[in-house]
N, C-alpha and C positions, 0 to 999 in steps of 0.2 A: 563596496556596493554603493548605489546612488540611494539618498535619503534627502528628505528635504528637512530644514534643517535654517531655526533662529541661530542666525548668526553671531548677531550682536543685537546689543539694547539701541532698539530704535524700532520703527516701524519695515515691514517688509519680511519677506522668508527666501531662501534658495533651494534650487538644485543642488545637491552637491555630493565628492564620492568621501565617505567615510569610514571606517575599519567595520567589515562584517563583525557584527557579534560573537563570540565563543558560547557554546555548550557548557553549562556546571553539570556538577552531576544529579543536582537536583531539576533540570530544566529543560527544555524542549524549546530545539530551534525551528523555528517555521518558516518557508518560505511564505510570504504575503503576497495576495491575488487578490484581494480589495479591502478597502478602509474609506472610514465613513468621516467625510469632514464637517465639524458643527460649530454652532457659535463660539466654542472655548477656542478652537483652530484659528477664527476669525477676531476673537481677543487678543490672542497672543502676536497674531500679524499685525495688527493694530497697534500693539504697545500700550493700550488703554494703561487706566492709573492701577485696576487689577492685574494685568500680566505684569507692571513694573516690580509690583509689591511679592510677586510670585515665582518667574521664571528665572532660571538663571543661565543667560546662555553664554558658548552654543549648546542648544538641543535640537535633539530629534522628536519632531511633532509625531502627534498621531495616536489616539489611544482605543480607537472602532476600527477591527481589522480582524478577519480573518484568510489563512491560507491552508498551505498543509505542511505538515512535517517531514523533515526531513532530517534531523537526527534527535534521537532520544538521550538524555544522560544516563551514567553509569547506575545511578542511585533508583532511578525511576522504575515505578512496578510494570507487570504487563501490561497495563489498558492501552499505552500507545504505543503507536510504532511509526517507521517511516510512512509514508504516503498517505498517511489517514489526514481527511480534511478537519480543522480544527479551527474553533475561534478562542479566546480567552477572558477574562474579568479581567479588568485594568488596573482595579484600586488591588494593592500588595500589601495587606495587612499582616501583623506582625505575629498574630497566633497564640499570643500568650496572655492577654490583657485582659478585664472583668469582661468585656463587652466581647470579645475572642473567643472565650471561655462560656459565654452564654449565648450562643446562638446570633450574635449580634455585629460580627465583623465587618459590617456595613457601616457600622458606627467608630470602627476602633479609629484611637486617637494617636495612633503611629501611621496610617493610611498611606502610602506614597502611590500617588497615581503616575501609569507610563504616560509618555507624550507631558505633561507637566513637571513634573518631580522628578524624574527620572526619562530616561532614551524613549523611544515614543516606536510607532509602527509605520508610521510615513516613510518605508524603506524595504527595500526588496529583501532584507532577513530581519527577521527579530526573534528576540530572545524571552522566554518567558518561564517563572516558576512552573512544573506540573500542576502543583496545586489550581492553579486557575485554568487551565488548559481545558474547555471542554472538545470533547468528541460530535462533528454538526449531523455522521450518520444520517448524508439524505437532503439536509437541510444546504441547498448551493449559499455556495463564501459569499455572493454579493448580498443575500440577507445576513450569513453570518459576521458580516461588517456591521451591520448596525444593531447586532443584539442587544448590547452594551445600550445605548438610547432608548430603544424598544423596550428592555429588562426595565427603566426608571420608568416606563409608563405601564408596563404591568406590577410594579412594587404599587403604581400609584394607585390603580384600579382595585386588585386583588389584595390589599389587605384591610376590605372589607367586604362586608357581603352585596354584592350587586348583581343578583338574579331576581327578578322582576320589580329592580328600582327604578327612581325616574333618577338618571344623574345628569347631573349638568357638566360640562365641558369648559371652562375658560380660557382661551387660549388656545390656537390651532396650530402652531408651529408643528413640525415635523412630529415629537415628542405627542402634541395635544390630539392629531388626528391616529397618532399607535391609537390613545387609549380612547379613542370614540369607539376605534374596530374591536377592541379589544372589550369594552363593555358589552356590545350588541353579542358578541362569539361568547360572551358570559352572562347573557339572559336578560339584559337589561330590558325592562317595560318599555323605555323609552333615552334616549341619547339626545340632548340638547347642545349644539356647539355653537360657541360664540368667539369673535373677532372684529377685527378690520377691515381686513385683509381679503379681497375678494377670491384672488388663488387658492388661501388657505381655507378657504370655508366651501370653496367647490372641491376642495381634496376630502374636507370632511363628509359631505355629502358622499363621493365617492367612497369613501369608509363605513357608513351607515347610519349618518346621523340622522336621527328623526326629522329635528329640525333646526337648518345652518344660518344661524342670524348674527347679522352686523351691530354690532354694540353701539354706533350709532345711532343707525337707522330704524333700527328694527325693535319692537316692546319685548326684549326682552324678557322682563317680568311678567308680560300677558303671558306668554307663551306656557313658562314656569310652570306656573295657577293652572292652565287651562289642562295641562299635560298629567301634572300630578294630583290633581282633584282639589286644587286650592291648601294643601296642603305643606308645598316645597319638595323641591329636590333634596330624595332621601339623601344621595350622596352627590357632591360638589371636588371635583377636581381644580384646582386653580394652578394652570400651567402659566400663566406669562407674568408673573410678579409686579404685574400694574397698580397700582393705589388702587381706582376704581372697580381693577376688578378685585381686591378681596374684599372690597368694602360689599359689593355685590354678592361675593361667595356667601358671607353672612347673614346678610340680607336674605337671600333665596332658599339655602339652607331650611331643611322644616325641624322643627323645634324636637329635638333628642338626634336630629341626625348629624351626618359626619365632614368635615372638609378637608380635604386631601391638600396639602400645601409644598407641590413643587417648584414655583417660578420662585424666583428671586429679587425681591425689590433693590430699586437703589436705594438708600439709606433709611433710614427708621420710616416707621407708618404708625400714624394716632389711629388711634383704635379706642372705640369705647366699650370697655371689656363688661360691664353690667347688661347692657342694652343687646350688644354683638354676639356676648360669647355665653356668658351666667344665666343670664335671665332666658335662655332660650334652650340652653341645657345641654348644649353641643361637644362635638370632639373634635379635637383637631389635632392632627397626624403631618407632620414631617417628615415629609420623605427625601432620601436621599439614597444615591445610585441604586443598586438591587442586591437585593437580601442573599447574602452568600452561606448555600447556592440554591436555595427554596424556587426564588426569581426567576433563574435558569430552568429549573425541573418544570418550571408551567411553561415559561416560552418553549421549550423544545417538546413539550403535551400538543401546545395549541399550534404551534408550526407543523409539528409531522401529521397531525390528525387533520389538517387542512381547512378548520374552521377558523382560523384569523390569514388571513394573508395580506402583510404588509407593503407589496413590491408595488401598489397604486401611488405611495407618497414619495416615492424615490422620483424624480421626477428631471434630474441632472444626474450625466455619466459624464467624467473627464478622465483621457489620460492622465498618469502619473505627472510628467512636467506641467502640467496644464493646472496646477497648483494658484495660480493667481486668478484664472478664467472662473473655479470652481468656490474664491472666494468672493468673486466679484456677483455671481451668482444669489449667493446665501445675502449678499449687504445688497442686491438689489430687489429683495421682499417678496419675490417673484417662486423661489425655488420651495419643496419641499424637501423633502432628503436628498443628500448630495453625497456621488459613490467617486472613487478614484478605481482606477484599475490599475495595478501596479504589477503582477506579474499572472503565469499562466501553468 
């Protein structure tokens, strides 16, 4: 089968044909009909100093993909069967661990995610536990490609309460404008998104944001005040792991409420924790991938009921070979979500 595929340590990805995957008997093979390419796709192309420390190739990229299946293993119950269109959870956690064992597999400390750690989905079949395998019933494979993305900005929104809060937004990449739409479809009083990025904040708009301002230009802080009664945003998502902006998340933040902390900095941030975090009485939540499988049971609520609809941020479709077009896309700041179309 053709998969694309880190060749070697160095910068760059291929075309190329690799051995179809086998069926276990605990597993379900899928043909793949679309897969979502994001920043980690565009690290690993890159050969940054993070992919060096991490990949080990050759692999097979790709971990936002769904298709349908097309054989089921020996061992697997009824729920699926040939032809049924399906996406999957990527992280392959181990099942046995404290964190396994309490509700918290999102966390387990054996994790091996596909497309990194293991064979990825950038490939016309792939191979997957049952266990992660959801059924999309409804839901078309080119949003079930990006569950996976989508699922970290509803972990980000929904594990707290945000019906008639004022949340703030930091960050609009693909991920930051899920969870603008994703707050308003969840009752929010008001959705503030902030950026750069002028594409990325008329995608937010598009999504429902109250109001989409540029972290430069725009007072910010008035806005906050004026929106939430001089109070602060009860809840603070900070998607782009800027210095500035968590300094800001804190800042705006109203004093007992919450900061949601997905983006990821480059290396340490001074923080002054009496003034920032103590003195104002706050929480602060780290998030990571989505809650397996709580995360899923709300996206596949608010996708089938038709009060969140994500397919505004997709905003680039590339064939399958068209792998370099689709990255060149994402590094030119330009794209929202970015879809491959790999088979039919």
């Amino acid at each position: 089968m053709k998969a694309i595929v880190k060749a070697s340590a160095g910068p760059g990805l291929v075309v190329r044909e690799v051995p179809k995957p086998g069926c276990g008997p605990a597993d379900v093979l899928i043909k793949v009909h679309h897969a979502g390419v994001c920043g980690t796709d565009l690290h690993i192309a890159e050969w940054d100093a993070w992919a060096q420390g991490r990949i080990k190739p050759p692999l097979v990229l790709g971990h936002e993909f769904a298709g349908e299946i097309v054989e089921v293993g020996s061992a697997v119950k009824a729920e699926f069967e040939p032809g049924q269109l399906v996406t999957a959870e990527g992280h392959i956690v181990c099942g046995h661990c404290l964190q396994c064992r309490t509700g918290n597999g999102h966390i387990c400390k054996r994790t091996s995610i596909i497309g990194v750690d293991r064979a990825g989905a950038f490939a016309e079949f792939h191979s997957m536990p049952a266990t992660n395998v959801m059924r999309l019933d409804g839901i078309p494979t080119e949003i079930g490609a990006i569950m996976d993305p989508m699922g970290n900005a509803f972990h980000t929104v929904l594990s707290t309460e945000v019906a008639g809060a004022v949340v703030l937004v930091l960050g609009c990449g693909p991920i930051g404008c899920f969870a603008v739409g994703i707050a308003r479809a969840a009752g929010a009083k008001a959705v503030i998104a902030v950026d750069v990025n002028l594409k990325r904040l008329s995608l937010a708009t598009t999504m429902g944001a109250t109001r989409a301002l540029h972290a430069a230009n725009d007072d910010v802080d008035a806005a906050v005040m004026e929106l939430s009664e001089s109070n602060g945003a009860d809840v603070v998502c900070e998607m782009s792991g800027a210095v500035s902006a968590l300094h800001s998340a804190f800042k705006l933040v109203r004093n007992g409420g919450r900061v949601q902390l997905l983006g990821i900095p480059h290396g340490e941030v001074p923080i002054d924790f009496a003034t920032e975090i103590i003195f104002k009485g706050i929480t602060i939540y780290g998030v990571i991938g989505r809650k397996m499988y709580e995360t899923w049971n709300q996206m596949q609520r608010f996708l089938r009921s038709g009060v969140f609809d994500p397919r505004p941020v997709i905003t680039h479709r590339f064939p399958f070979e068209q792998i370099d077009d689709a990255l060149a896309a994402i590094r030119s700041g330009d794209a929202g979500k970015v879809i491959l179309s790999i088979g039919s």
